[in-house]
LOSEBA-140462 format. One record per residue (C-alpha): residue number from 1; x, y, z. Coordinates in nm, 3 decimals. Layout:
+------+---------+---------+---------+
! resi !       X !       Y !       Z !
+------+---------+---------+---------+
!  NUM !       X !       Y !       Z !
...
+------+---------+---------+---------+
***
This chain:
+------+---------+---------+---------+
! resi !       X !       Y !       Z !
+------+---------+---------+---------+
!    1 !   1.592 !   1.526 !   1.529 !
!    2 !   1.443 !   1.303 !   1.305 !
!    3 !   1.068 !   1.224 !   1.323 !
!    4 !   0.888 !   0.967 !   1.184 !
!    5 !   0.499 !   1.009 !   1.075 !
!    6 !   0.259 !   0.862 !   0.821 !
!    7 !  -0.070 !   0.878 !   0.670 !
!    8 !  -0.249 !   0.540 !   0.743 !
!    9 !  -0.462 !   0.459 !   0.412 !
!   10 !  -0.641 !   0.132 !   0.466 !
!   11 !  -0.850 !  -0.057 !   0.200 !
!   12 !  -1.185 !   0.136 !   0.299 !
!   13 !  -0.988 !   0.447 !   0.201 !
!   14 !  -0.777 !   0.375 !  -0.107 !
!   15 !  -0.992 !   0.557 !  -0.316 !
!   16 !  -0.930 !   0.959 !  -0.339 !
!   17 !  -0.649 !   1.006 !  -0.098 !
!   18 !  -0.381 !   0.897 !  -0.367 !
!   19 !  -0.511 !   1.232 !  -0.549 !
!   20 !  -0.487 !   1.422 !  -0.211 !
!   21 !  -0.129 !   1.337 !  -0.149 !
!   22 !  -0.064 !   1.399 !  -0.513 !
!   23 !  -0.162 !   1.712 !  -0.452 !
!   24 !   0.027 !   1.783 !  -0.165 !
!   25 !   0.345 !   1.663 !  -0.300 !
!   26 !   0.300 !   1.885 !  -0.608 !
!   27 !   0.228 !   2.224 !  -0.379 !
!   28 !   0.544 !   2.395 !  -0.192 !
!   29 !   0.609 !   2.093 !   0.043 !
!   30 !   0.810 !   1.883 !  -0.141 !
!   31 !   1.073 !   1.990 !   0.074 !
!   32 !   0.903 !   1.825 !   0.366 !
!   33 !   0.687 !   1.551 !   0.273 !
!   34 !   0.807 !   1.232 !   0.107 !
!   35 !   0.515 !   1.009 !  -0.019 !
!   36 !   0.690 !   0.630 !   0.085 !
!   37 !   0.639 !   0.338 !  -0.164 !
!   38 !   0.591 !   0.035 !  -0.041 !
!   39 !   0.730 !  -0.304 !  -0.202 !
!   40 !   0.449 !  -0.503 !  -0.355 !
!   41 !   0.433 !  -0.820 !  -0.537 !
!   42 !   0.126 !  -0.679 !  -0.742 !
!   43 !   0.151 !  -0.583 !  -1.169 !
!   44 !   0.152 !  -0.237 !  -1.206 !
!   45 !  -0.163 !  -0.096 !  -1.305 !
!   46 !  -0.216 !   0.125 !  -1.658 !
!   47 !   0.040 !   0.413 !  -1.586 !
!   48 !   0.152 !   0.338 !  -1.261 !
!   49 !   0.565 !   0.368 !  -1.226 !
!   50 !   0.835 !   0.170 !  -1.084 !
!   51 !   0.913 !   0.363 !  -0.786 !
!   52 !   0.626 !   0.601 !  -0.773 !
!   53 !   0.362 !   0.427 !  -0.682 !
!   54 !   0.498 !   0.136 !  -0.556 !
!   55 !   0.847 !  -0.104 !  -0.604 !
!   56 !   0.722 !  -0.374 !  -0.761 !
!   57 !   0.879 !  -0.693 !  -0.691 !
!   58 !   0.880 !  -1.064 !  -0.739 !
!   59 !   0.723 !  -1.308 !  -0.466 !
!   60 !   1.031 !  -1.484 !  -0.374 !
!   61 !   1.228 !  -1.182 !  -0.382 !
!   62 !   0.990 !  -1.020 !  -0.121 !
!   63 !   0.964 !  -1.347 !   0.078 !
!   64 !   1.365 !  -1.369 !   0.109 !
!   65 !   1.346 !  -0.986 !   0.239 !
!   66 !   1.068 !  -1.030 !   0.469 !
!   67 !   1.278 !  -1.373 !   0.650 !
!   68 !   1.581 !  -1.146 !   0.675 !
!   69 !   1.374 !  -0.945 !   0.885 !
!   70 !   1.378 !  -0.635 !   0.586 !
!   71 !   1.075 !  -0.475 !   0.668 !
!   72 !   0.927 !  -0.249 !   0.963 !
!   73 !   0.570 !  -0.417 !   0.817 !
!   74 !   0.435 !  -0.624 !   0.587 !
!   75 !   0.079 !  -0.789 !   0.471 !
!   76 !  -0.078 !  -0.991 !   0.202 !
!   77 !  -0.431 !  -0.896 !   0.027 !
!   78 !  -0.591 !  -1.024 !  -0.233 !
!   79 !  -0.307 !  -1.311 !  -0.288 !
!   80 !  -0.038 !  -0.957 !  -0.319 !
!   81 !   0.232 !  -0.887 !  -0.040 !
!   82 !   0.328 !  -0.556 !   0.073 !
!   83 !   0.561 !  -0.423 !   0.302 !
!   84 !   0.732 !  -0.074 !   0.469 !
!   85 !   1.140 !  -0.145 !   0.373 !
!   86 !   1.366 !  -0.069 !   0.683 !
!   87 !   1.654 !   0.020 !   0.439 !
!   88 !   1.422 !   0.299 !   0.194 !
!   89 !   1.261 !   0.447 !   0.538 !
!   90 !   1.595 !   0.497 !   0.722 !
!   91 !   1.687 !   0.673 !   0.341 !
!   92 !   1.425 !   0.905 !   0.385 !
!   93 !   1.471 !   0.989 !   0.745 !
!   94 !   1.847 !   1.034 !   0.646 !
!   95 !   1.721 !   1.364 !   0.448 !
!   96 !   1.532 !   1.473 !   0.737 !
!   97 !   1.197 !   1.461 !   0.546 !
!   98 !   0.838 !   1.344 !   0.709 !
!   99 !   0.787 !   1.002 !   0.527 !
!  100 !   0.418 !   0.923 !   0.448 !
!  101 !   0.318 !   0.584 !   0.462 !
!  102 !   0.064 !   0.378 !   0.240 !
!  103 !  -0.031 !   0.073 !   0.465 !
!  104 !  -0.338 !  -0.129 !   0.564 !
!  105 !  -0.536 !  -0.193 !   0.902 !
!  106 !  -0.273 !  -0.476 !   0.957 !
!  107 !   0.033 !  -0.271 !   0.895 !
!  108 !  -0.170 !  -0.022 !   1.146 !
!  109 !  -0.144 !  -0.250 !   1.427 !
!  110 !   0.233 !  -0.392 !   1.351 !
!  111 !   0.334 !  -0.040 !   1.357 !
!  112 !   0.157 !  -0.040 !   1.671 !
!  113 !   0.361 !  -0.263 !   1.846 !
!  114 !   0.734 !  -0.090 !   1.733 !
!  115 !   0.849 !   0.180 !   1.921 !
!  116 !   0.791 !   0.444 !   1.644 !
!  117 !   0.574 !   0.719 !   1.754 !
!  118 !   0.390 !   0.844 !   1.407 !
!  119 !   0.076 !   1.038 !   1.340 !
!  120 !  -0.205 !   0.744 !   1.242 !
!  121 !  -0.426 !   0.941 !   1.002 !
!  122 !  -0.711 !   0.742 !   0.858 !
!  123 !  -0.876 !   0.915 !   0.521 !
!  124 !  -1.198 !   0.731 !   0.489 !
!  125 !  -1.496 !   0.746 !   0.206 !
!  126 !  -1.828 !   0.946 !   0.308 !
!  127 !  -1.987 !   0.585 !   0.299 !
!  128 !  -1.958 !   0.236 !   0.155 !
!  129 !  -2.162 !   0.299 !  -0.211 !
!  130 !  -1.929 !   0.644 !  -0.243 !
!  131 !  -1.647 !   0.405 !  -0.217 !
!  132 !  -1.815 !   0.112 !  -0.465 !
!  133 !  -1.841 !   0.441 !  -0.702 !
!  134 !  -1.534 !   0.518 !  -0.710 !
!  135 !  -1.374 !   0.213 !  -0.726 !
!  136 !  -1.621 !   0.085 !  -1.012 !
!  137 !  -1.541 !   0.466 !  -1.182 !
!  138 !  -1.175 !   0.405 !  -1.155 !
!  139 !  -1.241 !   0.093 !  -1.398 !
!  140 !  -0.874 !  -0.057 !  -1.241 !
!  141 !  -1.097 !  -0.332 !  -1.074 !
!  142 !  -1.208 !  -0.647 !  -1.202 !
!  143 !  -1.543 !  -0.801 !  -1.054 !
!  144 !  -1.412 !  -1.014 !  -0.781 !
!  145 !  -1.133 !  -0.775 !  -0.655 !
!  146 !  -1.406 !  -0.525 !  -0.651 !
!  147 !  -1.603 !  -0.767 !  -0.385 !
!  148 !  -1.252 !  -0.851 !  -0.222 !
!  149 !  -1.170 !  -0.509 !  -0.152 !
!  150 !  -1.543 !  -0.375 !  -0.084 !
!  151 !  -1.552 !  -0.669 !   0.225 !
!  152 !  -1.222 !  -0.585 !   0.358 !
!  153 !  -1.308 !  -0.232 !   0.352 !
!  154 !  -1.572 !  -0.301 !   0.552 !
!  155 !  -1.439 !  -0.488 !   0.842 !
!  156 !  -1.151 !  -0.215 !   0.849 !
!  157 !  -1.428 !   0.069 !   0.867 !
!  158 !  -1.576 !  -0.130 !   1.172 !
!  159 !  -1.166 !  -0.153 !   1.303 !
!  160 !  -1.123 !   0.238 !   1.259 !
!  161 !  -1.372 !   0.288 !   1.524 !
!  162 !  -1.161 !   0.147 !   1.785 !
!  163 !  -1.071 !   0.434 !   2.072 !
!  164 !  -0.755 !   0.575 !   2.019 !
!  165 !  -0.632 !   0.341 !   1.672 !
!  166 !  -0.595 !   0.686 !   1.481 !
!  167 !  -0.541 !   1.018 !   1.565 !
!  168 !  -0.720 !   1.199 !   1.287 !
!  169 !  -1.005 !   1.077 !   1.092 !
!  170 !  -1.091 !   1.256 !   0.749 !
!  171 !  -1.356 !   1.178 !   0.540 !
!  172 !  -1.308 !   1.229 !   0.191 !
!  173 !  -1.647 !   1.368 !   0.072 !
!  174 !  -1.487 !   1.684 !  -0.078 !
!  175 !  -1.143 !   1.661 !  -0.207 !
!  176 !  -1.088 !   2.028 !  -0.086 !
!  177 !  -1.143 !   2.034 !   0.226 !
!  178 !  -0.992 !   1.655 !   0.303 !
!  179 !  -0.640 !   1.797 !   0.130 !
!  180 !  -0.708 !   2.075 !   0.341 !
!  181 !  -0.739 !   1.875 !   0.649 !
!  182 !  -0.508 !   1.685 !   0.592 !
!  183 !  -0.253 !   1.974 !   0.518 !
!  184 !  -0.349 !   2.129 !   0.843 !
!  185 !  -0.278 !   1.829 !   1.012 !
!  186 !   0.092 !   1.792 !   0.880 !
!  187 !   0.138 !   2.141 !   0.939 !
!  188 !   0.076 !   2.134 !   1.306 !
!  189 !   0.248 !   1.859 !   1.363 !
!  190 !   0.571 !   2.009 !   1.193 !
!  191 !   0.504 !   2.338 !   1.434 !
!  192 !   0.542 !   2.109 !   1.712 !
!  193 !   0.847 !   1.923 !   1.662 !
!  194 !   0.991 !   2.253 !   1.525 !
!  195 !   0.917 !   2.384 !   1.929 !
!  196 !   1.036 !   2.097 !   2.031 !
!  197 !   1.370 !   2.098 !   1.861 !
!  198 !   1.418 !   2.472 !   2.025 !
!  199 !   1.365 !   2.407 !   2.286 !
!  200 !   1.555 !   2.120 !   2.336 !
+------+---------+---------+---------+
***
């Protein structure tokens, strides 16, 4: 039985949990955890790879995909598009592994309204000027994407509040203990579809 979860990783959270699934992926779970990359329309930052981080694509060829109906979710921020590919998630589920998912608040609530049944998983910052930090320390940010993505994270802080929007909350004040969290989380859900498939 195939089952599909992901980590939800809004704007307000974008900074440190890249490292923490890094890490994960690197440990002894590559055999269970794929780290999905969603199609973007963004340049690729200073070291970031084709097919790592993201698939970067052109506008029109993501507007032609997302008209065909390509994509379980898609969203546009700061004048990029993204979007969850139906063809590169059924791939993943094909090898039986759990596919982790890099979306926004919006992709949150479009997942919402499928009929998948994932673990929503928010990793958040201890506070807004930990996250300004960060994302000033990270030096990938010009000025007015900086503001962009410091207002949106914002609003989607206020959003995560909402009863019952994620199932897990970690804040990501030490990078230990949220990859430990989060890690614990995974694990316990794999225990209980591994039950469930026994007992099925």
């Amino acid at each position: 039985q195939n089952s599909f979860h992901y980590v939800d990783k809004p704007v307000l959270s974008r900074v440190g949990q890249s490292t923490i699934l890094d890490i994960l992926i690197r440990e002894s779970y590559r055999c269970l955890f794929f780290f999905f990359s969603s199609d973007t329309t963004r340049n690729p930052r200073p070291g970031e790879v084709n097919g790592k981080e993201y698939h970067f694509v052109t506008r029109e060829a993501m507007q032609t995909r997302i008209e065909n109906g390509d994509f379980i979710e898609h969203t546009e921020f700061s004048g990029n598009m993204y979007g969850t590919s139906k063809e590169a998630f059924q791939d993943v589920q094909a090898k039986n592994l759990i596919c982790i998912l890099d979306i926004d608040m919006q992709g949150v609530r479009s997942i919402k309204r499928t009929d998948l049944n994932p673990i929503y998983i928010s990793i958040q910052p201890p506070s807004m000027e930990v996250l300004e930090h960060r994302l000033i320390d990270r030096k990938t940010e010009s000025e007015e994407s900086l503001q962009k993505r410091l207002r949106a994270a914002r609003v989607d802080m206020e959003i995560s509040k909402e009863q019952g929007l994620f199932d897990t909350v970690i804040v990501n004040d030490s990078l230990e203990e949220a990859h430990g969290q989060l890690k614990a989380v995974l694990l316990e859900e794999i225990q209980k579809v591994k039950k469930t498939n026994m007992s099925s």
